[in-house]
Every structure is written in structure tokens, then in C-alpha cells.
Short mmCIF file of the C-alpha atoms (twelve columns), coordinates in Angstrom:
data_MODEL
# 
_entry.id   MODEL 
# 
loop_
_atom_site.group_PDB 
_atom_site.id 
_atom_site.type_symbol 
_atom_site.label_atom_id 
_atom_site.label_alt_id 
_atom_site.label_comp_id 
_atom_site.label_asym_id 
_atom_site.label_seq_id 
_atom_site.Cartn_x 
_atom_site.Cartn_y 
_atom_site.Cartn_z 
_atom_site.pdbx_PDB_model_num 
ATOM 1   C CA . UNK A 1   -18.359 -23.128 -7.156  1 
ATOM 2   C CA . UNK A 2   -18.120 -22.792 -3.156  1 
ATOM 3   C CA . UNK A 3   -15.717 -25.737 -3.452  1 
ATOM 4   C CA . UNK A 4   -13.650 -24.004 -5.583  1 
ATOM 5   C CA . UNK A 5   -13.389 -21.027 -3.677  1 
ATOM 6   C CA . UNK A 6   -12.560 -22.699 -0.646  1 
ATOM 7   C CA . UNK A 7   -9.664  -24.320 -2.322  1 
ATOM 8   C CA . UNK A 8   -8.453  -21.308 -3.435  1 
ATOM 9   C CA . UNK A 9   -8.321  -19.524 -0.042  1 
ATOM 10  C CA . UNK A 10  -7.239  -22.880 1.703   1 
ATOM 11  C CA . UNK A 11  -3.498  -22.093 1.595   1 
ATOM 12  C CA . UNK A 12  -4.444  -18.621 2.863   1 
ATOM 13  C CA . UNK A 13  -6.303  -18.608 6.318   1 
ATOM 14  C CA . UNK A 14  -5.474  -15.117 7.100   1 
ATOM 15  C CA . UNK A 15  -6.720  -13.649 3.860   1 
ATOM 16  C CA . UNK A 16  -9.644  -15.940 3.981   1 
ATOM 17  C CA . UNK A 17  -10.792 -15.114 7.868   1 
ATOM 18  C CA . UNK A 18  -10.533 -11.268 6.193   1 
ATOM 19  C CA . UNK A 19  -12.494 -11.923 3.496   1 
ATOM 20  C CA . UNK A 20  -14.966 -13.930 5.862   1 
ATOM 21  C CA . UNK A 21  -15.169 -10.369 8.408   1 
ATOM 22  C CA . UNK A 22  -15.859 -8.548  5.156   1 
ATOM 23  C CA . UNK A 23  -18.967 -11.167 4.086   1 
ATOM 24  C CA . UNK A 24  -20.302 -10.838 7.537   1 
ATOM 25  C CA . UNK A 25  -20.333 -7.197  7.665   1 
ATOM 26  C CA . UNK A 26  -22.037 -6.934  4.104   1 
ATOM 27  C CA . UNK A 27  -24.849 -9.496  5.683   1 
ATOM 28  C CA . UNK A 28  -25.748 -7.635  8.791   1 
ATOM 29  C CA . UNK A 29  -25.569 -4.260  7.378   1 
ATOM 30  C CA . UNK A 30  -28.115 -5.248  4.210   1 
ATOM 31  C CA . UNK A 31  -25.305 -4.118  2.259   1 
ATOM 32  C CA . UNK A 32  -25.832 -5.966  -0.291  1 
ATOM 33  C CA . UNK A 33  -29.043 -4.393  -1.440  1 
ATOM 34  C CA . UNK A 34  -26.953 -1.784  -2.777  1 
ATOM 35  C CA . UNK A 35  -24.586 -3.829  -5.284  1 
ATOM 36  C CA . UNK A 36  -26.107 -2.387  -8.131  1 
ATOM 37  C CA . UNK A 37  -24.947 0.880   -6.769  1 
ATOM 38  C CA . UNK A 38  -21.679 0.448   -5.394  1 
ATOM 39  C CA . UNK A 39  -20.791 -2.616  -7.156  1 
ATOM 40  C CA . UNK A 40  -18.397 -1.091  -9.536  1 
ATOM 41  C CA . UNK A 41  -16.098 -0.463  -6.493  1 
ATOM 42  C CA . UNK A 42  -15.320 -4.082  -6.579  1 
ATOM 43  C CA . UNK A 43  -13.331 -3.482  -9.557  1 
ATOM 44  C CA . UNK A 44  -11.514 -0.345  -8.028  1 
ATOM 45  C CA . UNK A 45  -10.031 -2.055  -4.806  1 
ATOM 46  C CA . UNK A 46  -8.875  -5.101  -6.798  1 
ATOM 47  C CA . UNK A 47  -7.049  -2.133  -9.304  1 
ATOM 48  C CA . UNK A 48  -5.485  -0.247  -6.220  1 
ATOM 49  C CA . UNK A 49  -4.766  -3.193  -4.555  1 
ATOM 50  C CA . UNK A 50  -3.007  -4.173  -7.309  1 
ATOM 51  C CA . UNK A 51  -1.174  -1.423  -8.210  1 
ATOM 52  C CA . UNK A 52  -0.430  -1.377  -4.264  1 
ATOM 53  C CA . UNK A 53  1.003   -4.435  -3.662  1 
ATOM 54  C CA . UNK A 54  3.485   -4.747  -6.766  1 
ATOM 55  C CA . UNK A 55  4.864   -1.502  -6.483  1 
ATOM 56  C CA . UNK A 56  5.125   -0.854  -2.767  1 
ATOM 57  C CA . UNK A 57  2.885   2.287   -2.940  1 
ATOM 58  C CA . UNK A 58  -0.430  2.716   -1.003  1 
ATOM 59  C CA . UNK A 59  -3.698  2.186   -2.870  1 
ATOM 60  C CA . UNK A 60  -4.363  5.993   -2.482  1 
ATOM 61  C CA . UNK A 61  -2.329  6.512   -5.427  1 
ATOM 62  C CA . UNK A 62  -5.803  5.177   -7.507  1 
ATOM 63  C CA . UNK A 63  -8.251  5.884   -4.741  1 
ATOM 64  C CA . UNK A 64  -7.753  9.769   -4.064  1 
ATOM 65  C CA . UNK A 65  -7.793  10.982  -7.441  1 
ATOM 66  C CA . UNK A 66  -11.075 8.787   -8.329  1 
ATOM 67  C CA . UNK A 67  -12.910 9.661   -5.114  1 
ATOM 68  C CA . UNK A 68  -11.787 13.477  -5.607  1 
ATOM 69  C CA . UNK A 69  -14.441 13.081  -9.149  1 
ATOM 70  C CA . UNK A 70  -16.845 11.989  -6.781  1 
ATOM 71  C CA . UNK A 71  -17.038 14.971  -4.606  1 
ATOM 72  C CA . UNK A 72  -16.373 13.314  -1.337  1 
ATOM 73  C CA . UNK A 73  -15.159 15.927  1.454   1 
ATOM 74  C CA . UNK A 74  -11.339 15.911  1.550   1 
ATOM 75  C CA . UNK A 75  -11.117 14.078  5.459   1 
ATOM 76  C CA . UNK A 76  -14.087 11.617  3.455   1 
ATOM 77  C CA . UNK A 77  -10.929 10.567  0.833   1 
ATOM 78  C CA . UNK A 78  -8.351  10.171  2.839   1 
ATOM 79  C CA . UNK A 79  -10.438 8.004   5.682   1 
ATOM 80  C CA . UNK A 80  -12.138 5.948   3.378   1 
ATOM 81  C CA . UNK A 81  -8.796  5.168   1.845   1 
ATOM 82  C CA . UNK A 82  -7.250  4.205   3.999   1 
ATOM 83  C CA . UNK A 83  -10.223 1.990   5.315   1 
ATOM 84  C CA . UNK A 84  -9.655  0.149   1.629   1 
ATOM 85  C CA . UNK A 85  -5.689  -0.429  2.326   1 
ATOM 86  C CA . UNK A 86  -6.713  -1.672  5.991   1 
ATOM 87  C CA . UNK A 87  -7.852  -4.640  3.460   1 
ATOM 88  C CA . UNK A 88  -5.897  -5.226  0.481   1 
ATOM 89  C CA . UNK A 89  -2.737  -4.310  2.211   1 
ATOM 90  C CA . UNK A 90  -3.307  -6.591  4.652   1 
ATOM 91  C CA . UNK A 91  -3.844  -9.137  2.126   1 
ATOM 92  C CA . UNK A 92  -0.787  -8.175  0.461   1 
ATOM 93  C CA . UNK A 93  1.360   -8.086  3.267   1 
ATOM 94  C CA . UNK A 94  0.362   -11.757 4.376   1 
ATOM 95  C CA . UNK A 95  1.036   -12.944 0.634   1 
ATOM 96  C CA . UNK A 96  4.314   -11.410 0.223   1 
ATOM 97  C CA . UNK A 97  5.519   -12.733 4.337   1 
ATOM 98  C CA . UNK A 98  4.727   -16.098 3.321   1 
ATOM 99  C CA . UNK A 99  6.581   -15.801 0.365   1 
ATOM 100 C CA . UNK A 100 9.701   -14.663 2.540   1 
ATOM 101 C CA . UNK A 101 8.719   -18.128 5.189   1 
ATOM 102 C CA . UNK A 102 9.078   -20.274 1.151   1 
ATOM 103 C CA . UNK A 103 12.462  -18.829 0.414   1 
ATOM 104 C CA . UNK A 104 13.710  -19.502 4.029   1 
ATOM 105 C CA . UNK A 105 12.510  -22.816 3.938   1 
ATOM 106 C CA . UNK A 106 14.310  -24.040 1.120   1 
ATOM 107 C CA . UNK A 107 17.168  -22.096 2.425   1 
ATOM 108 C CA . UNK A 108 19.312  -25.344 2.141   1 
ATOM 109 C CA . UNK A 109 19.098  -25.984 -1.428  1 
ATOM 110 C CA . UNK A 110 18.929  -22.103 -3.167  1 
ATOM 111 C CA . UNK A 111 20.466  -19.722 -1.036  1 
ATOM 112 C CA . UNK A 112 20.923  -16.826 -2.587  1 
ATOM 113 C CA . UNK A 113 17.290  -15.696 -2.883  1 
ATOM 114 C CA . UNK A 114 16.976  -16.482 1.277   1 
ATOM 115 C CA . UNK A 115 20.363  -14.360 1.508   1 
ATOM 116 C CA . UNK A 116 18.400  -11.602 -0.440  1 
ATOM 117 C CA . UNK A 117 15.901  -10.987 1.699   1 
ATOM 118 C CA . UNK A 118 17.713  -12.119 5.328   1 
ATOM 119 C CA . UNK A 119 17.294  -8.340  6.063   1 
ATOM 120 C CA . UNK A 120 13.617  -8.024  5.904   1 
ATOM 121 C CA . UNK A 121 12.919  -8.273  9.654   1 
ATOM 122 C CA . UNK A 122 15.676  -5.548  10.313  1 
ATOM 123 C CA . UNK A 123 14.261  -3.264  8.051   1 
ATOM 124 C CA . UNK A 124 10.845  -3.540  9.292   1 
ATOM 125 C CA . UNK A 125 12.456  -2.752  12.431  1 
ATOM 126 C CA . UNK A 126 13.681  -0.037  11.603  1 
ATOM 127 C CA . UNK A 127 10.196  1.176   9.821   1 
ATOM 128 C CA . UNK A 128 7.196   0.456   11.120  1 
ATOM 129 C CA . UNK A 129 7.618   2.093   14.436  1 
ATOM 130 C CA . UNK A 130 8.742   5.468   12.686  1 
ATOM 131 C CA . UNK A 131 6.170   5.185   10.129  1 
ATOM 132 C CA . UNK A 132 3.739   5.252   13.006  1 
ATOM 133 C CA . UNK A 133 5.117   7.544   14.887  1 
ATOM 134 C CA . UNK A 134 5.030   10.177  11.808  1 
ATOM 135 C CA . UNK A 135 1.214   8.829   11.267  1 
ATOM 136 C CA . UNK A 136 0.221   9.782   14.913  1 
ATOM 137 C CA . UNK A 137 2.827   13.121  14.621  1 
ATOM 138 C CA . UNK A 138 0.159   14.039  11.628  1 
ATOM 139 C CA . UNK A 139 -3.075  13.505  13.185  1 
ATOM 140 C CA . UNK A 140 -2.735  14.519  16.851  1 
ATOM 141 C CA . UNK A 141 0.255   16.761  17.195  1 
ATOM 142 C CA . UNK A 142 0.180   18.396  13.753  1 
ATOM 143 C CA . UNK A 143 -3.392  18.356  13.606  1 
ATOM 144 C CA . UNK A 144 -4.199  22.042  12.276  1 
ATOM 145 C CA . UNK A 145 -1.634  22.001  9.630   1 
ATOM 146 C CA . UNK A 146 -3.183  18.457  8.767   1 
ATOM 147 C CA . UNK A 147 -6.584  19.794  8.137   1 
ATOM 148 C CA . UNK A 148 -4.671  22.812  6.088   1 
ATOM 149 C CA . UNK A 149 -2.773  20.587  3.912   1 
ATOM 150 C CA . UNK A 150 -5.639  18.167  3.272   1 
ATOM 151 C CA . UNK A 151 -7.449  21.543  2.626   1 
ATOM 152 C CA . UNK A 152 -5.740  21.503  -0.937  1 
ATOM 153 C CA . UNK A 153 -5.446  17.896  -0.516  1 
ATOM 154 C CA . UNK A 154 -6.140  17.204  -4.311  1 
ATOM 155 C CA . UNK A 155 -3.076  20.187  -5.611  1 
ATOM 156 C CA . UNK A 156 -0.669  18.265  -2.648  1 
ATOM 157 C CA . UNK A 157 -1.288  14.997  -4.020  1 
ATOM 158 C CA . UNK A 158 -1.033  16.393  -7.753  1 
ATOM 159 C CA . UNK A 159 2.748   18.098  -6.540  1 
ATOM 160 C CA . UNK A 160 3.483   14.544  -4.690  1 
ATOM 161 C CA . UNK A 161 2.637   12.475  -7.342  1 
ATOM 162 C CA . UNK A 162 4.326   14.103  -9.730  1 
ATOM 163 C CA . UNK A 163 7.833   13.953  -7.903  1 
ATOM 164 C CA . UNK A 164 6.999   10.546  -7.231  1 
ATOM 165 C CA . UNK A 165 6.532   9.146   -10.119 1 
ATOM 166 C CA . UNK A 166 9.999   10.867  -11.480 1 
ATOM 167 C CA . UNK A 167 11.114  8.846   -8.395  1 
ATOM 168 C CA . UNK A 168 9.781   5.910   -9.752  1 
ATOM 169 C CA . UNK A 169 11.213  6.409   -13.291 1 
ATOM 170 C CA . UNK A 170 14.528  7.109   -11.810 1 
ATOM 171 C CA . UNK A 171 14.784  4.262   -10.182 1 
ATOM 172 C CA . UNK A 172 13.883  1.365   -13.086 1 
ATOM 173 C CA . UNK A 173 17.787  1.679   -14.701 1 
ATOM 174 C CA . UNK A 174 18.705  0.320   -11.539 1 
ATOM 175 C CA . UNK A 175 16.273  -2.287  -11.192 1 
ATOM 176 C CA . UNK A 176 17.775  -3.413  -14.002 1 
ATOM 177 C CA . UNK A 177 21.208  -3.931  -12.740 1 
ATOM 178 C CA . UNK A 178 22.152  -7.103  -10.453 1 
ATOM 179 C CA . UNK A 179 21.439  -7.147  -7.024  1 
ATOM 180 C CA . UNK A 180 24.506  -6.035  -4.885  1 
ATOM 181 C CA . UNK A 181 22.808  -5.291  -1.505  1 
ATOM 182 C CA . UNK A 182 21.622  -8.179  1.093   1 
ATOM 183 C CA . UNK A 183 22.396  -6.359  4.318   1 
ATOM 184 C CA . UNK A 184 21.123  -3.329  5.880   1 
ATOM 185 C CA . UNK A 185 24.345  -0.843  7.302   1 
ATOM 186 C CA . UNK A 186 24.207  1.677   10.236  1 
ATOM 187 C CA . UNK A 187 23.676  4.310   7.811   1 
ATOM 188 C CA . UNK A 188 20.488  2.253   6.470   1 
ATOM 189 C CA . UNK A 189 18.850  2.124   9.576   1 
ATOM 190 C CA . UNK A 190 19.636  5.729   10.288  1 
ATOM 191 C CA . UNK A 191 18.002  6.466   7.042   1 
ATOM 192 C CA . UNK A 192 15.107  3.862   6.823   1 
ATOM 193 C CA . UNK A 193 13.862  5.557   10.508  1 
ATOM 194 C CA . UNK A 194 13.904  9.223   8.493   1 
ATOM 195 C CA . UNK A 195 12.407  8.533   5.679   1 
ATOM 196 C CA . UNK A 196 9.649   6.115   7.310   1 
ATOM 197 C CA . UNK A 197 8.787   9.093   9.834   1 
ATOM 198 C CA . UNK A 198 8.911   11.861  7.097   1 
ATOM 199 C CA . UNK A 199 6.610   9.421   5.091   1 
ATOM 200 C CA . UNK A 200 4.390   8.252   8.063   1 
ATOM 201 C CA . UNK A 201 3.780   12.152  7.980   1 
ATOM 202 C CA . UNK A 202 3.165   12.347  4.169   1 
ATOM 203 C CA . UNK A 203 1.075   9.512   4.069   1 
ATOM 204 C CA . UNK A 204 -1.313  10.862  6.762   1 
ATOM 205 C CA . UNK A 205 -1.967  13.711  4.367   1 
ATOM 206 C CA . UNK A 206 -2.267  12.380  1.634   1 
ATOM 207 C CA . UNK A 207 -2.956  8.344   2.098   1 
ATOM 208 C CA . UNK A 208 0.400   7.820   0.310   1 
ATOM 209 C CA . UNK A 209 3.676   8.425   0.706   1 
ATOM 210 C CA . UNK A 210 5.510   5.693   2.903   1 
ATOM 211 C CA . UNK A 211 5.160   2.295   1.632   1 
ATOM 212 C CA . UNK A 212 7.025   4.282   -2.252  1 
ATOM 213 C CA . UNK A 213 10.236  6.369   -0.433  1 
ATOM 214 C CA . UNK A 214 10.997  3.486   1.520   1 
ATOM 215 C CA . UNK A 215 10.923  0.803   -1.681  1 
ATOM 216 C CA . UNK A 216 12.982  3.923   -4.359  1 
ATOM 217 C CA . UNK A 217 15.624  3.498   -1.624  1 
ATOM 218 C CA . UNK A 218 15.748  0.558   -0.808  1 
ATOM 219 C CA . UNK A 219 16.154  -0.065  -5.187  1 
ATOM 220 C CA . UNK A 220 19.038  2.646   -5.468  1 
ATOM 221 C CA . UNK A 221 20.892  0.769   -2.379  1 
ATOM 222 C CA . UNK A 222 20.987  -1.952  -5.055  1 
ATOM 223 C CA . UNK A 223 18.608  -4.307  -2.786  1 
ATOM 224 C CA . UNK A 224 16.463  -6.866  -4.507  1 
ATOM 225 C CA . UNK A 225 13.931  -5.648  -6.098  1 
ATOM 226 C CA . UNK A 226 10.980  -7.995  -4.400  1 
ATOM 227 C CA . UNK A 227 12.554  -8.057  -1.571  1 
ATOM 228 C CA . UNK A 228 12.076  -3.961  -1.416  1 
ATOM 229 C CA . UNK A 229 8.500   -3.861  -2.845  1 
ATOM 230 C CA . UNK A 230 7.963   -6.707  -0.087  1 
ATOM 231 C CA . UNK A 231 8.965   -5.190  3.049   1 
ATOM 232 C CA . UNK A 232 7.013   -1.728  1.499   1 
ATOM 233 C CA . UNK A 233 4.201   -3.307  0.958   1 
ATOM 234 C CA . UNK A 234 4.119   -5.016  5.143   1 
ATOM 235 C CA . UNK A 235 5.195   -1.343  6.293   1 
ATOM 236 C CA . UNK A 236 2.440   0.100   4.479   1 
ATOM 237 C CA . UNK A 237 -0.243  -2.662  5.952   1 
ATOM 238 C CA . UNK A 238 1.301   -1.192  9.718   1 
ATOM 239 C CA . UNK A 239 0.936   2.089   8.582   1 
ATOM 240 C CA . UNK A 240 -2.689  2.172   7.514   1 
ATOM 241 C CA . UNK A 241 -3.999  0.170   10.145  1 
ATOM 242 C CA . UNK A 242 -2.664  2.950   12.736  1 
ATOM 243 C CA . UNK A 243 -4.062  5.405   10.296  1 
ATOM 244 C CA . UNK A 244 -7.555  4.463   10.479  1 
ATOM 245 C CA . UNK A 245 -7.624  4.290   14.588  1 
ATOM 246 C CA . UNK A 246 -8.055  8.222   13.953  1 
ATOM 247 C CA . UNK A 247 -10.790 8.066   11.562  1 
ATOM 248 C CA . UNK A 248 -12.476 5.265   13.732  1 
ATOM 249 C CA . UNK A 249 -12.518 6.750   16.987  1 
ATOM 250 C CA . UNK A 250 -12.248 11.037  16.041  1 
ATOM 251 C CA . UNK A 251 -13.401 11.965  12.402  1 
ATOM 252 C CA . UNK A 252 -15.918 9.328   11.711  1 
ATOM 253 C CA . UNK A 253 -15.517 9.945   8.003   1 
ATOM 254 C CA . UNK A 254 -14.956 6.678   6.479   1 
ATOM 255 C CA . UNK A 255 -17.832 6.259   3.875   1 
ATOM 256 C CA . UNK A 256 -18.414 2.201   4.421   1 
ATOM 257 C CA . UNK A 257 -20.760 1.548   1.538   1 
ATOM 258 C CA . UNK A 258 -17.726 2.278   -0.693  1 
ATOM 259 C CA . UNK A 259 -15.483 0.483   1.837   1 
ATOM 260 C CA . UNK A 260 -17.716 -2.796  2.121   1 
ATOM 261 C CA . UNK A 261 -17.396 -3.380  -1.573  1 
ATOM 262 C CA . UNK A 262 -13.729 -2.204  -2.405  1 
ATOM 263 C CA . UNK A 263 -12.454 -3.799  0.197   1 
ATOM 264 C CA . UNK A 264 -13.137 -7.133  -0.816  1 
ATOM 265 C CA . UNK A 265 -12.082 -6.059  -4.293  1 
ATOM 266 C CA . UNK A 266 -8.611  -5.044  -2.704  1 
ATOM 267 C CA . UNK A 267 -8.130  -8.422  -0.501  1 
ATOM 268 C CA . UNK A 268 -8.185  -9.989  -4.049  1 
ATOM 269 C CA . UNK A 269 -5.912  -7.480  -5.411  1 
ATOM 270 C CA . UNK A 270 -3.725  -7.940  -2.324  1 
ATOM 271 C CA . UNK A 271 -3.389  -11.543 -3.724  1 
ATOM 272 C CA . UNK A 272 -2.957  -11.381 -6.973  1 
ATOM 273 C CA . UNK A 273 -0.306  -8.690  -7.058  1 
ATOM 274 C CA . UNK A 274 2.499   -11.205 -5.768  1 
ATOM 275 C CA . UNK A 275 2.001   -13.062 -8.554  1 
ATOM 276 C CA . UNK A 276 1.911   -10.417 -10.948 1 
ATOM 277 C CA . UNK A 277 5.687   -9.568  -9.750  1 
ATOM 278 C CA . UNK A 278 6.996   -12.716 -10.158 1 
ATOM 279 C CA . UNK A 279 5.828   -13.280 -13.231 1 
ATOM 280 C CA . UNK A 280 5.924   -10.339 -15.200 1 
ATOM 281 C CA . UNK A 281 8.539   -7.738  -15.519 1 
ATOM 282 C CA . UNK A 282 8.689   -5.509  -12.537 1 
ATOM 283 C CA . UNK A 283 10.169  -2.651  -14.880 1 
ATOM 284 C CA . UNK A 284 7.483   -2.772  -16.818 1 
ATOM 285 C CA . UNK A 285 4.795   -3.107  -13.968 1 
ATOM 286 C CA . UNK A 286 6.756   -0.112  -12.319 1 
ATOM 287 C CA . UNK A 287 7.099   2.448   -15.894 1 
ATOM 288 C CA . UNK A 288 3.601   1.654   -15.976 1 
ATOM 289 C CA . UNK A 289 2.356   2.395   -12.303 1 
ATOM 290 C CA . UNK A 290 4.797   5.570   -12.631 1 
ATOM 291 C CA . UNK A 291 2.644   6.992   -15.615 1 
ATOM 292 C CA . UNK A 292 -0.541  6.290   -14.278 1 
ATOM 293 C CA . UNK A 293 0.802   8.490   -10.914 1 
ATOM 294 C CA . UNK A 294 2.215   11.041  -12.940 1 
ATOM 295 C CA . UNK A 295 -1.134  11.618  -14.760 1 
ATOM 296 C CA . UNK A 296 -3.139  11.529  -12.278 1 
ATOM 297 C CA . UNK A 297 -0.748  14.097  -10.778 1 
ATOM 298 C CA . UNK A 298 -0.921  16.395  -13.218 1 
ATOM 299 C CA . UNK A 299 -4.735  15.784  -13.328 1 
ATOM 300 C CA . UNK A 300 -4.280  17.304  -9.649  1 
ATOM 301 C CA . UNK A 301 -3.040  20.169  -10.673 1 
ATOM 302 C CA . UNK A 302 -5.293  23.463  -11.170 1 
ATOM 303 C CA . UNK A 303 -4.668  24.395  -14.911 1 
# 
């Protein structure tokens, strides 16, 4: 059993040195006296993560709505949210980059999949740092009318949701057209920085927001449609892990019981999900993830 386990995270040192932090913080906090508690959480990171990591869209599209039934506070949600993406999209992000290193190295003999994603370094460039900068915007600068939006936080998400996942429905005609973008324009960049700030601030509200925008545009540019659930996926691993500096150092909300488990639910999730793109239909993976976000939007919603 151990043998086979360390074969399977062989190939992935990064992912495995994770999931090794995550076994050593279980041991030394006695966590693991409370698996029959908190257990089931297992299966909730590896769903989020999933649902993360082939879509582009942060795991807080599964965890705020089901942590919202369980009566944590509001800054509770969010923080321990993002906590759970500091893991799975991680994991994703390291899955999908070294799927980008195989194209490039057979670059020789198939180009055209390389040539699809030659622009993924740009674009990060021209997303990470404003998705950051609209993450510390939220939770230092705009701090009062952070506290007042996440005062509501479950109606936001519910109104967020909702016009995401029309978004996200929108966008699946094109995903079934042929790729006809490789290289990111002036105007791209331009745009890319906007809508990675205006998400940075979205997503600190609400614990999603980013990693979605930037993928729906990158699919109506006609860009690949990996390629743009790739680079949302390593934007949203940047973004979370300067999101939870705040709820490390200032709110001290992050419930880690729920953390400890889901997290190494979500590093699994982060790994799998790859695999779930490539294999199976990413319109259907995406008209599913869009219903599931438009219930639980609506589910927001005061009646």
C-alpha cells in the first residue's frame, strides 16, 4: 500500500512535499483523533478541488455555500476557504505547469498544442500581480466596505453566482468552435490587468471571482480552452496564497480542523482535475459546474 502511494506521488515532488506538510500537521496537532468528526471533509476538498481546477474557478464556489449550512461566522467562510485553495490550488497549479513543461518539450514533433499555450507566461504576467493587488486593495484599503459586503456575504455570493454561471453558459458555444487565438495583443494585456484587479477585489469578498472572469475571456478571445482554464487555475493558486496572509497574521479566523482534513482532500482534487479535462468533455464538465453555481446561487438568495 505505502509502495503504491509513493509511486503515485513520485512524478509529483511538489504535490507530494504538500501532502507530506499536511500529514505532519495532522500528527502534531492530534488531529487525527477527530476523523470521525471531520472526516467527511475529505470528500468536500477533493469535490471543490475538483470543480476548481477543471473549470478555472476557486473552490469557494462549493465551499461557501456548504460552510454557510454550517453556521460558521461570515470572515470564518471566507478564511477557511481560502485556507482549502492554499492546497488544492496549489496542487492544481503544479499539475497543469507541468503539463505546459510536456507540450514544450515535444515542441519539435507537435507544435501546434506548444503554439497554443506559448502565451501562458505573458498572461500570468499580466495577472497575478493585479490579482494581488485587488486582493490587498480588499483587505487593507477597502477594509470597512469588506466587512459590509461579507456582511451579506451569502446574498453577494447568491447575485455573483448567478451572473457567473450565465457567464459560464455563455461561453460553452464557443468552446466549441476551433481555437483561433495563440497570442495575447496590447488590448489583452490592458484587459487581463482590469479584470484580474476587479476580480482580485471580488474574490476577497467572496473567495471567488478571479481565477472564472479571467478563463470566460480568455474562451470568448477564442484561446484554447486548457490553455485558459490552465493559466486560471495558476492565477488563482497566487491569488489565494496572498489571500490567506490576512487571515494568518489579522483575523485569525481560519477554522483548521476543517482545513487539516479538506485540504488533503483538495491536493487530490488538485490532481485529478487535469485529468478529468483531458479526458472528458470540457463542455460538459463546464454546463455542469455552471448549474451547480447557479443553484447554489439561487440557494443564496433570500426567498
Amino acid at each position: 500500500m505505502l509502495t503504491q502511494i509513493s509511486k503515485m506521488f513520485k512524478p509529483y515532488p511538489i504535490k507530494g512535499a504538500i501532502l507530506g506538510v499536511w500529514l505532519c500537521l495532522l500528527l502534531l496537532t492530534q488531529s487525527f483523533l477527530l476523523l470521525t468528526e471531520y472526516g467527511g471533509f475529505l470528500f468536500l476538498g477533493i469535490v471543490g478541488a475538483i470543480f476548481a481546477n477543471a473549470t478555472g474557478a476557486g473552490g469557494g464556489v462549493v465551499f461557501v455555500p456548504f460552510f454557510n449550512q454550517l453556521s460558521l461566522s461570515n470572515e470564518a467562510i471566507v478564511a477557511t476557504s481560502f485556507a482549502i485553495q492554499c492546497f488544492g490550488m496549489t496542487a492544481g497549479a503544479v499539475t497543469w505547469y507541468k503539463h505546459y513543461c510536456g507540450l514544450q518539450s515535444r515542441l519539435h514533433f507537435d507544435p501546434q498544442p506548444a503554439k497554443q499555450w506559448q502565451s501562458l507566461g505573458k498572461g500570468l504576467l499580466a495577472s497575478v500581480p493585479f490579482s494581488i493587488c485587488g486582493i490587498f486593495l480588499a483587505q487593507y484599503l477597502l477594509y470597512d466596505y469588506t466587512k459590509h459586503i461579507q456582511t451579506g456575504l451569502a446574498f453577494y455570493f447568491g447575485l455573483f453566482s448567478i451572473a457567473l454561471a450565465f457567464c459560464i453558459y455563455g461561453s460553452i458555444p464557443l468552446m466549441r468552435r476551433q481555437s483561433s487565438s495563440s497570442t495575447l495583443l496590447t488590448f489583452d494585456f490592458v484587459l487581463l490587468a482590469l479584470i484580474s484587479l476587479v476580480g482580485g477585489v471580488i474574490t476577497a469578498w467572496l473567495s471567488i471571482g478571479v481565477g472564472e472572469l479571467v478563463a470566460v475571456y480568455l474562451i470568448l478571445r477564442g484561446f484554447n480552452t486548457s490553455f485558459a482554464i490552465a493559466l486560471a487555475v495558476i492565477l488563482t493558486a497566487f491569488t489565494v496564497q496572498a489571500a490567506i496572509i490576512y487571515h494568518l497574521v489579522i483575523s485569525n479566523a481560519i477554522y483548521w480542523q476543517i482545513v487539516l482534513y479538506a485540504g488533503a482532500g483538495a491536493i487530490l482534487g488538485g490532481v485529478i482535475a487535469k485529468h478529468l479535462v483531458l479526458y472528458f468533455s470540457p463542455t460538459k464538465l463546464k454546463i455542469f459546474f455552471a448549474t451547480w453555481v447557479l443553484v447554489m446561487g439561487l440557494a443564496g438568495l433570500p426567498l
